[in-house]
N, C-alpha and C positions, 0 to 999 in steps of 0.2 A: 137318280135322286141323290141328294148332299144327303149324307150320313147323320148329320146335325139336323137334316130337317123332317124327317120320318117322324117327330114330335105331332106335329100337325093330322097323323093320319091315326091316331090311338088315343081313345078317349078312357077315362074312368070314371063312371058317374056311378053314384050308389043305386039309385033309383032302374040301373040296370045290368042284368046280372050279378046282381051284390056287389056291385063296384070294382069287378073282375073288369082286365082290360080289353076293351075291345077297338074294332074299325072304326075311327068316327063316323059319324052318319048312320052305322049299320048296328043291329044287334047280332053282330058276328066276333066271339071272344078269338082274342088271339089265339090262347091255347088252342082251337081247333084249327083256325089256319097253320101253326107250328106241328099239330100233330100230321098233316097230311102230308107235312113238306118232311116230317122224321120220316114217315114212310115213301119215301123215293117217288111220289108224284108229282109229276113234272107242274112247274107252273101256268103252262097251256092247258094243261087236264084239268086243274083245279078251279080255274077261272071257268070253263069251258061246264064242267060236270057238278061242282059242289057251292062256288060262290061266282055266279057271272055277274053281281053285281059290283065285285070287286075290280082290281087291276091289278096291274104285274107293281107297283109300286106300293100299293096297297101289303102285300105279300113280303116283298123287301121291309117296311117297314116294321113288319111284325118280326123278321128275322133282327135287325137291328133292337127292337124294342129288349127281347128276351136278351141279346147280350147285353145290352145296357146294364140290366135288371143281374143277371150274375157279375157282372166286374162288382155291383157293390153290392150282394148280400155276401153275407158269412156263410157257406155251403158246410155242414158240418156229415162227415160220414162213420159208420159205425165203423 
């Protein structure tokens, strides 16, 4: 998958989950797909046991999305 094009797999729409981002097509927020891949679950597992609607690009695309999303906010820590 072009790095540039993972755009296409991540929707935000207010009307669901408050406009948190998710998989287009699906009511599956990123954050959950990111949370599973924080915890060392392989991308075969996760398609296979938590989202088999999804696909191994679907998954990438969320990994790209969230760095997008930190190169431009302002991260501030205490």
């Amino acid at each position: 998958m072009d790095n540039g094009n993972y755009r296409s797999r991540i929707a935000v729409d207010p009307q669901i989950h408050f406009g948190k981002p998710c998989v287009a097509g699906t009511r599956i927020p990123v954050v959950d797909v990111l949370e599973l891949v924080r915890e060392g679950i392989s991308f075969k597992t996760i398609l296979s046991d938590y989202f088999p609607d999804l696909q191994e690009d679907d998954i990438r695309a969320c990994i790209h999305y969230a760095i997008d999303v930190v190169q431009v906010e302002d991260i501030h820590t205490a």
